[in-house]
Each structure stands twice: as C-alpha cells, then as structure tokens.
Rosetta silent file (secondary structure, phi, psi, omega in degrees, C-alpha in Angstrom):
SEQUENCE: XXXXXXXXXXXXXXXXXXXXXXXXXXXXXXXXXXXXXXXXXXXXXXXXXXXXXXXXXXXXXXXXXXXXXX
SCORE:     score description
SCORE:     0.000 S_00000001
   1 L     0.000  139.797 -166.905  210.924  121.689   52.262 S_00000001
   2 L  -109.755  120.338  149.285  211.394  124.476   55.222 S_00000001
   3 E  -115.717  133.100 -174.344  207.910  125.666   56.719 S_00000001
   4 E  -103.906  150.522 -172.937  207.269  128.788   58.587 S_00000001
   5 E  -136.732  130.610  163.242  204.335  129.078   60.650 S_00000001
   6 E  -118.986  142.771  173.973  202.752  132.972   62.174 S_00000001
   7 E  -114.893  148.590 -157.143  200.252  133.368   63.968 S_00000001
   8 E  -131.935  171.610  160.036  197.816  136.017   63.229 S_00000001
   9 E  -121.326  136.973 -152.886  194.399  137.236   64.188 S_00000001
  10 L   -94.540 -175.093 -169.157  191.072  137.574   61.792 S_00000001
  11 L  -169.014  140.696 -176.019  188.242  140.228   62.882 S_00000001
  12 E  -163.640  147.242 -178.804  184.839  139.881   61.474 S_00000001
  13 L  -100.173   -6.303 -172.882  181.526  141.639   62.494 S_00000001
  14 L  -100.901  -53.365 -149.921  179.431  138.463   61.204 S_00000001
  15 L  -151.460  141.936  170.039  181.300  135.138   62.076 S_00000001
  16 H   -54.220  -30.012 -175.484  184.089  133.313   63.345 S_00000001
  17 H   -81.454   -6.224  165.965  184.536  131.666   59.932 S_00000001
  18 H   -99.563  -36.367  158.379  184.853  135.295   58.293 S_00000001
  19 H   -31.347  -25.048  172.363  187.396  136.283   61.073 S_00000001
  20 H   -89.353  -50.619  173.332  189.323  133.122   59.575 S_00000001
  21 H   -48.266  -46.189 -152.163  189.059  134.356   56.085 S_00000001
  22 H   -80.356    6.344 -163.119  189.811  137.652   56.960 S_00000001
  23 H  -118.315  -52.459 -170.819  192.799  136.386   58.891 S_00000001
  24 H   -91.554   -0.187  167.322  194.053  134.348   55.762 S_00000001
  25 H   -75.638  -98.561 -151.297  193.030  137.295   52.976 S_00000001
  26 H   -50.874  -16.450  177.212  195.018  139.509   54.891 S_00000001
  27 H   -82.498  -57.543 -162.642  198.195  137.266   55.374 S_00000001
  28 L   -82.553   52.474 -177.248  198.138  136.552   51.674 S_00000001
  29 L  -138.464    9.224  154.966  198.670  140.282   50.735 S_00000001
  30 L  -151.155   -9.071 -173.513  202.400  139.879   51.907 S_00000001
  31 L   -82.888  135.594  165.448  202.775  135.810   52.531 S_00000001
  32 L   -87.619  139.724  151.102  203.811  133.721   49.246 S_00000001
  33 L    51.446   62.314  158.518  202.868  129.801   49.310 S_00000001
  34 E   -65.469  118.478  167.140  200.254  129.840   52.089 S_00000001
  35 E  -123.325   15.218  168.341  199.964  125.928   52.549 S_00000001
  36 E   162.190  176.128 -172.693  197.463  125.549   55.717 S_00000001
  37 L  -126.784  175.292  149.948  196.116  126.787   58.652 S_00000001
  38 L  -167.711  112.543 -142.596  195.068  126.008   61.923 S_00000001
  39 E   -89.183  133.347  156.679  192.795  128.274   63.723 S_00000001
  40 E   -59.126  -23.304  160.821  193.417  128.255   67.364 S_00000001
  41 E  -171.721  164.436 -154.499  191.318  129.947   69.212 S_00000001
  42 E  -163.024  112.390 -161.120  188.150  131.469   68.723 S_00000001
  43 E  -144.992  177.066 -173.565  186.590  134.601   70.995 S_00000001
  44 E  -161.228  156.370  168.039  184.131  137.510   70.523 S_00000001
  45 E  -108.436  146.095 -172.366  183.591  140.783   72.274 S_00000001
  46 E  -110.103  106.185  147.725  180.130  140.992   73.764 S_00000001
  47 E  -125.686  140.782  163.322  177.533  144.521   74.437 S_00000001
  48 L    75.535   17.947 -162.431  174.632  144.652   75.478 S_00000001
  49 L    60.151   22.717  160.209  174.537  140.425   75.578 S_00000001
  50 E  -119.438  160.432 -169.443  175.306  140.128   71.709 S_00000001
  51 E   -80.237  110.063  170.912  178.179  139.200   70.074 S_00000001
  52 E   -98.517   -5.825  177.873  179.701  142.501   68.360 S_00000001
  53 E  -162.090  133.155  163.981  183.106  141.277   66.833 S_00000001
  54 E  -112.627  165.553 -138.552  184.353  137.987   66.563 S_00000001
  55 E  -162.799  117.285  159.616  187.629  137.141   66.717 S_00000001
  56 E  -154.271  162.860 -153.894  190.057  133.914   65.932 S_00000001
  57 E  -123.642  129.409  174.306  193.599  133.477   66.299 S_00000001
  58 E  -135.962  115.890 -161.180  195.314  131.546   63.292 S_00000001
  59 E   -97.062  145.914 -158.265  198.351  130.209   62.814 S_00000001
  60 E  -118.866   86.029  164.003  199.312  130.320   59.078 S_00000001
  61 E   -68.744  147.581  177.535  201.796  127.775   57.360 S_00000001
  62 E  -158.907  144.017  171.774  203.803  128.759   54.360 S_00000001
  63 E   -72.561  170.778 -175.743  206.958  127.213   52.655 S_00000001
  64 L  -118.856  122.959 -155.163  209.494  129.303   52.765 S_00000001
  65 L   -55.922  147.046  176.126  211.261  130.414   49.256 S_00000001
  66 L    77.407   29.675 -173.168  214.061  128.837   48.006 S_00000001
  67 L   -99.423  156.514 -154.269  213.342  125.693   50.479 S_00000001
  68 L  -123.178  159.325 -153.844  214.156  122.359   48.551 S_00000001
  69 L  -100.636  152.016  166.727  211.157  119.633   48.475 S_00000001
  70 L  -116.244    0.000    0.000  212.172  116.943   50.797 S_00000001
C-alpha cells in the first residue's frame, strides 16, 4: 500500500481540538481514504490577553488509489 501524507492547517474560534476537526473535515471534501493524522503543532493568535483563534498544523495520511495492500 502507497501512503501520501499533506500537511494542512485547522482554524477554530473555540479549541485546538476543533481546529483539528476542522483541519480533517476540510481535507475530506477532496481527500479519499483518510487513514490518520498527526497534529503537529498547535498555536493561537492572542488580543487583548485572550486567545482569539486557535490554530494546529496537521499532517493528514491517506492511501493513495490504485495502491496494492502490501
């Protein structure tokens, strides 16, 4: 089996862990056979001392079609 891995970044106004959804919802609206993740980093923009956007960088495995099982 051949796996491709991108890395992408989520955006969320609540949480790092919706910035991860929102990172793999948004992949799987052109990616086939999403088969893990690994989020990579994890940041936020700050005003005013509060956290206004969070932010994580995710790399996204997926086989890649017509890849043979090994």
């Amino acid at each position: 089996m051949t796996v491709k891995v991108i890395e992408v970044v989520g955006e969320s106004k609540n949480s790092w862990q919706e910035a991860v959804e929102n990172a793999v919802r948004d992949a799987s609206k052109t990616i086939r056979n999403i088969t893990g993740i690994e989020v990579r980093n994890q940041t936020a923009n700050v005003q005013g001392g509060k956290i206004v956007e969070y932010k994580a960088d995710v790399a996204i495995a997926f086989k890649v079609e017509g890849s043979t099982e090994a």
